[in-house]
C-alpha positions in Angstrom: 0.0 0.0 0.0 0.7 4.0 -0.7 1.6 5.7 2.7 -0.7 8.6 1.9 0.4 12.0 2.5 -2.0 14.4 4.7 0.3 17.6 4.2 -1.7 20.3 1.9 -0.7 22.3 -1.2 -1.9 24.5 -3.6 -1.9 25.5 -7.1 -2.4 28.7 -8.0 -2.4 29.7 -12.0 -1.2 33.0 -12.7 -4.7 34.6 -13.5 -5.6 33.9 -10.0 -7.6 30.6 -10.0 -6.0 28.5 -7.4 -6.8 25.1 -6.4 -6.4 23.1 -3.2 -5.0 19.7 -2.7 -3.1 17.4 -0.9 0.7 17.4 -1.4 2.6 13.8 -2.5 6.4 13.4 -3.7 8.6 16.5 -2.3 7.1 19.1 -0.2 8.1 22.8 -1.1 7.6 25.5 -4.0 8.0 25.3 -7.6 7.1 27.5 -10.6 6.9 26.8 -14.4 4.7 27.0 -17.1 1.4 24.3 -16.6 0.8 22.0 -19.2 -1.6 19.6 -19.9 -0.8 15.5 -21.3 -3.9 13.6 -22.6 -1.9 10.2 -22.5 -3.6 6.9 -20.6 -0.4 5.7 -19.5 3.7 6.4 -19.5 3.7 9.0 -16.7 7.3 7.9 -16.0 8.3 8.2 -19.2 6.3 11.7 -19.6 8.0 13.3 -15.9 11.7 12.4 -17.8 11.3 13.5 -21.0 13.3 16.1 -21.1 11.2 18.1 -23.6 9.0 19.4 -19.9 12.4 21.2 -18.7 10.6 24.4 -16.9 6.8 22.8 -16.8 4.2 21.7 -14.6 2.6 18.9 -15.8 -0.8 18.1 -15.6 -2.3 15.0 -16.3 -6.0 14.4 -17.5 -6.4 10.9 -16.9 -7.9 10.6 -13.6 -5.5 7.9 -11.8 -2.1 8.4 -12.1 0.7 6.0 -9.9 -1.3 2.5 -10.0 1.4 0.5 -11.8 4.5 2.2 -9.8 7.5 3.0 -11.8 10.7 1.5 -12.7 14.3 1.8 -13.6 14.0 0.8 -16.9 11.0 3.2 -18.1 13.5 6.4 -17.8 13.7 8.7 -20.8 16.9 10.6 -18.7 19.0 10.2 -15.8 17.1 13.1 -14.1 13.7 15.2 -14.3 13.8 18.4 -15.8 9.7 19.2 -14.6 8.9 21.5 -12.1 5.9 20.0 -10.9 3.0 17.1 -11.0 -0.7 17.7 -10.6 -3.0 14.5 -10.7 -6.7 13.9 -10.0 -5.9 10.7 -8.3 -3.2 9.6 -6.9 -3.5 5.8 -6.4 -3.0 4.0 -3.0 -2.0 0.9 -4.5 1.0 0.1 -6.7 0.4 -3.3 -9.4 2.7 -4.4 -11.6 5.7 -7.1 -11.6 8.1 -4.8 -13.0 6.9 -2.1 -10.1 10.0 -0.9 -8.3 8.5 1.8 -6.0 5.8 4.4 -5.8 5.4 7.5 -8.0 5.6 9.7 -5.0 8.8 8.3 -3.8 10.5 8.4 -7.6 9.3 12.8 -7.2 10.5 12.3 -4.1 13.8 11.2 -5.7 13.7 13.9 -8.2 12.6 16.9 -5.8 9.7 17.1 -7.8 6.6 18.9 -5.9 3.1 17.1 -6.9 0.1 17.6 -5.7 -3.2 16.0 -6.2 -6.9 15.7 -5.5 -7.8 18.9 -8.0 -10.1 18.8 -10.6 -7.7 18.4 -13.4 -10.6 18.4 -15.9 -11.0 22.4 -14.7 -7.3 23.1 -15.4 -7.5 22.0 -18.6 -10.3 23.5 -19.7 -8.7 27.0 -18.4 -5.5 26.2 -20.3 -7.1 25.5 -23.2 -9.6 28.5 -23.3 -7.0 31.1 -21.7 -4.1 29.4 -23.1 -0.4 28.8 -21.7 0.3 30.3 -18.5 2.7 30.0 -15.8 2.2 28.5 -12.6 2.7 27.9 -8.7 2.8 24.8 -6.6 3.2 25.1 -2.8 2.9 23.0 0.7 4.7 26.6 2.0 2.9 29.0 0.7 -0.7 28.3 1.1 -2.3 32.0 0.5 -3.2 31.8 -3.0 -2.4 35.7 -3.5 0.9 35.5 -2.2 1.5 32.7 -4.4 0.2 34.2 -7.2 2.6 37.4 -6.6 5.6 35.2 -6.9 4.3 33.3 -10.3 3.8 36.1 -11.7 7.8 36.9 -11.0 8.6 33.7 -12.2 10.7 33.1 -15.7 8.4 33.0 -19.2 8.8 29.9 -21.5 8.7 32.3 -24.5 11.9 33.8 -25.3 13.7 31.2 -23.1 16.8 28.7 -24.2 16.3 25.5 -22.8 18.6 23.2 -24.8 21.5 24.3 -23.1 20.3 23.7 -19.9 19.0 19.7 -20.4 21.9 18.8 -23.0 24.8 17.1 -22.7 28.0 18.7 -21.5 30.1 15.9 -22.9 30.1 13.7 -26.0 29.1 9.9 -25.5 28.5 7.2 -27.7 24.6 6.0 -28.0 23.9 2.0 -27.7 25.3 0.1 -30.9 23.4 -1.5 -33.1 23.3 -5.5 -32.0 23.6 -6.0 -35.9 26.9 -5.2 -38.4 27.4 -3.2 -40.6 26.3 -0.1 -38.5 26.0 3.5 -39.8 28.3 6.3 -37.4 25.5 9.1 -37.3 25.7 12.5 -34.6 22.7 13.3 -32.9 22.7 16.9 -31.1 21.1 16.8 -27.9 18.4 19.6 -27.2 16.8 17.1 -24.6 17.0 13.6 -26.2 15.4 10.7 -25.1 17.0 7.1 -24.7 14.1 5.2 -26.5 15.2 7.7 -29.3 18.3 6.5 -29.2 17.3 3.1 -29.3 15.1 3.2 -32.2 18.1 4.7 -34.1 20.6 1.6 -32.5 17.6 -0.9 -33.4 17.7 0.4 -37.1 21.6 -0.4 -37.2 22.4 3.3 -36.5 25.8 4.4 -34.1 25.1 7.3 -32.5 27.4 9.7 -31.0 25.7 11.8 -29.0 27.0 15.7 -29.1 26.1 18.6 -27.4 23.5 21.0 -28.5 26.2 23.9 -28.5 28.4 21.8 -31.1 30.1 23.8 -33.6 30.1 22.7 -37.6 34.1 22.2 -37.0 33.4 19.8 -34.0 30.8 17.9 -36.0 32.8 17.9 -39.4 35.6 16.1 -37.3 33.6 13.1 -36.4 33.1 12.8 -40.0 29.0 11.3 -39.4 27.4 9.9 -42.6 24.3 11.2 -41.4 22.8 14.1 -38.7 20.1 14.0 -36.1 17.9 16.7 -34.8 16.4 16.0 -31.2 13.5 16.8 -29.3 13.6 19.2 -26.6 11.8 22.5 -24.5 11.8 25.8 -24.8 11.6 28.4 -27.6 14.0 27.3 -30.7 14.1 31.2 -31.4 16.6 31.6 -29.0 18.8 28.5 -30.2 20.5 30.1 -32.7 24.0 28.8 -32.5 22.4 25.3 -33.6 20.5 26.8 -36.3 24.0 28.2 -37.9 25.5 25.1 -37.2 22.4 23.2 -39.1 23.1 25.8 -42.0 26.6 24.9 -42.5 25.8 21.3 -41.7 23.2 21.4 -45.0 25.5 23.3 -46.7 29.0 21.9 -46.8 28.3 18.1 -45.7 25.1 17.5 -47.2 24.4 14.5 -45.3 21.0 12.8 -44.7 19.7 15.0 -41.7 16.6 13.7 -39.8 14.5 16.4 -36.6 12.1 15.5 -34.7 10.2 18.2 -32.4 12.5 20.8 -31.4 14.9 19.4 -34.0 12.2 20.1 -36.7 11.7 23.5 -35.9 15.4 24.8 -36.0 15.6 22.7 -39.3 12.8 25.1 -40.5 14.4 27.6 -39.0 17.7 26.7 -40.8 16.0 27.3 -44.5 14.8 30.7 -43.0 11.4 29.4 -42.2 9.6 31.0 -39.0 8.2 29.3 -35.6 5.1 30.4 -33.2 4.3 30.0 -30.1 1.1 27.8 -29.8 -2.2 29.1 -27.6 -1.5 25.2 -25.7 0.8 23.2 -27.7 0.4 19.5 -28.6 1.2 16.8 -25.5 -0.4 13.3 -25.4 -0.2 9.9 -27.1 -3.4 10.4 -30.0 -2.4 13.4 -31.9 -3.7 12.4 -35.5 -1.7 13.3 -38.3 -2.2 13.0 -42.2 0.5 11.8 -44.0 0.4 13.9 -47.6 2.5 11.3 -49.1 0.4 8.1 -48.1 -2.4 9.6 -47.5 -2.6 7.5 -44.4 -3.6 9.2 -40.9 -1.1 8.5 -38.3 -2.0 8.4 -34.3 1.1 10.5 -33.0 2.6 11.2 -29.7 3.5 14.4 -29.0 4.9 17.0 -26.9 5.6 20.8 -28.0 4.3 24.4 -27.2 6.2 26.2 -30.5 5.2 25.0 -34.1 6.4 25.5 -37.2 4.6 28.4 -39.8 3.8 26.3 -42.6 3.3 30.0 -44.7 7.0 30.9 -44.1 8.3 27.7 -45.5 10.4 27.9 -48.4 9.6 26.6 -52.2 12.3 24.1 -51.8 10.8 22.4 -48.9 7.5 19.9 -49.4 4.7 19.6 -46.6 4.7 16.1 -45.9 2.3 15.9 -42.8 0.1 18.2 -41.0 -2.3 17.9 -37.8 -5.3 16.8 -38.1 -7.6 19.0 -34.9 -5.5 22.2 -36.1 -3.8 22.2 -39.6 -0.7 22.8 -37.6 3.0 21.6 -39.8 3.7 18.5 -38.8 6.7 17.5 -40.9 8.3 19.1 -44.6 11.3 17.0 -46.3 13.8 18.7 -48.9 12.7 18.3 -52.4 16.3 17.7 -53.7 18.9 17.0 -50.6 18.4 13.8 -48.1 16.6 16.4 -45.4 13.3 15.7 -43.6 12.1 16.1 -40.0 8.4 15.7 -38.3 7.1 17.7 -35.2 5.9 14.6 -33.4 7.5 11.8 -31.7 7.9 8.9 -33.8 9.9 6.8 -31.1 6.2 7.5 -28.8 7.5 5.7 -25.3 4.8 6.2 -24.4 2.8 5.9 -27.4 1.4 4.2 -30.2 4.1 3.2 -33.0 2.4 4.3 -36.2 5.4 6.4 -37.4 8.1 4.0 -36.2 9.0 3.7 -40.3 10.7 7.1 -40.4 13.6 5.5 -38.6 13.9 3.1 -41.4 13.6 5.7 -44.0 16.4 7.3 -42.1 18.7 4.4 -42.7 17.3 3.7 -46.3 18.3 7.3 -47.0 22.0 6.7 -45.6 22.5 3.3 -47.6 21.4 5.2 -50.9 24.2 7.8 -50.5 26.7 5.0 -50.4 28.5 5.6 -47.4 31.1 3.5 -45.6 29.3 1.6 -43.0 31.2 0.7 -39.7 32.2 -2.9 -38.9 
């Protein structure tokens, strides 16, 4: 059994509207912009995907924690949230490959949750009054003084984020149990392992850079192929990636694959421009049309910016767009090996419609008749 917490907390949104609730996983204060995630399960996976670096996360199914968590479901080492807010938190943990509780992993993460609030109500507010920052508290309890210091907390928009989640140093990425193997760089903005796994399971080597890496530092790997990660924040700040994209495109003209945060400073790289969205895209059923198929793909996702499909260049090609909103989903180059998609083919968690753009990754990379590694 879960060894319920009686201490309270509060959430107050910086409008005003507060809510009150009981307090699990660390006690304390933390401020970030609130989301909301419409996925069913993968809560662990959701609370380490880097992608939430500065964000409280609300979840809309009602009963979060009744399968526990483990240390195999990771997308990091670490949690870059701020916060948790569930409906209910379930007393009981049920699963054979349970570990622990999902207030002790927060615990282990200093992550501040609170639950017992109508989650349906916060997610209506977002979505009408769109993205807003945030409070949690078991300190501060009086929801105008709470609301004082929200609204002197940091903005998502204008903020770089990539620096702070990436990777200080280089490391190789799991190899590929199958020879020959393709050496590829991936830039981490805030990658996720299962990413990295999806790239090893499609006979892919990965060396893993940071997401400061100049073109000089990636040219001297020598990589038959690039990859764009996911991760938060605004890309408009990111701009020493974008030139190093540019030069990338320009000089190497290797296959280059972005997902997410990837995709946008890829469109940003051909001079295309991002938005802000009203609430962004995070959940595991986000439809999206394939134009080339014609096939309708369920997508997870995870994003606040989006790419302006009007300020796309000629030379780029639409090839998938969102089905509730008509928001870009994913362009390719209509003459070099370049294509990214806004959405999370990898999922984890998630369904695995768009697994295949791994594979066309590879299938790209063999066509340009590179030396593969033994």
């Amino acid at each position: 059994m879960l060894k319920m917490q009686s201490k309270k907390a509060i959430l107050v949104l910086e409008d005003g509207t507060f809510f009150e609730g009981e307090n699990f996983g660390s006690d304390g204060t933390a401020f970030g912009e609130i989301v909301f995630n419409t996925s069913m399960t993968g809560y662990q996976e959701i609370i380490t995907d880097p992608s939430y670096a500065g964000q409280i996360i609300t979840f809309t199914y009602p009963e979060i924690g009744n399968y526990g968590v483990n240390s195999s479901d990771n997308e990091s080492k670490m949690s870059f949230a701020k916060g948790i807010v569930v409906k209910d938190l379930s007393p009981v943990i049920s699963n054979w490959r349970a570990e622990g509780t999902l207030s002790d992993f927060l615990q282990s993460h200093k992550l501040v949750g609170i639950s017992g609030v109508d989650t349906r109500a916060i997610t209506k507010k977002i979505r009408s009054s769109g993205a807003m920052r945030a409070g949690i508290s078991t300190e501060i309890l009086a929801p105008d003084k709470l609301q004082k210091e929200v609204l002197n907390s940091p903005l998502m928009l204008g903020t770089d984020l990539a620096k702070v989640v990436s990777t200080k140093e280089k490391y190789r990425g799991p190899m590929p149990k199958r020879q020959p193997a393709w050496p590829i760089v991936a830039i981490d903005f805030g990658i996720k392992q299962n990413i990295l796994n999806r790239l090893s399971h499609y006979g892919l080597a990965p060396l893993v850079v940071p997401a400061t890496s100049t073109f000089d530092e990636i040219k001297s790997i020598n990589p038959v192929g690039l990859f764009l990660s996911n991760g938060p924040g605004d890309p408009e700040p990111v701009k020493y990636a974008v030139e190093t994209i540019k030069k990338i495109i320009n000089d190497l003209k290797i296959p280059v694959f972005g997902i997410c945060l990837g995709h946008q400073l890829l469109a940003q790289a051909f001079g295309a421009k991002t938005f802000k969205m009203k609430f962004g895209h995070r959940g595991a059923n986000q439809p999206v049309k394939n134009v080339l198929t014609g096939r309708v793909e369920i997508t997870a996702q995870n994003h606040g910016f989006a790419v302006d499909a009007d300020t796309l260049p000629k030379e780029l090609e639409i090839t998938h767009y969102n089905l509730n909103d008509n928001t870009n989903e994913g362009f390719r180059h209509k003459e070099l090996p370049v294509f990214s998609v806004q959405y999370h083919p990898e999922a984890s968690p998630g369904p695995h419609d768009s697994d295949y753009l791994f594979r066309d990754f590879v299938e790209i990379i063999k066509k340009q008749n590179y030396k593969p590694i033994d």
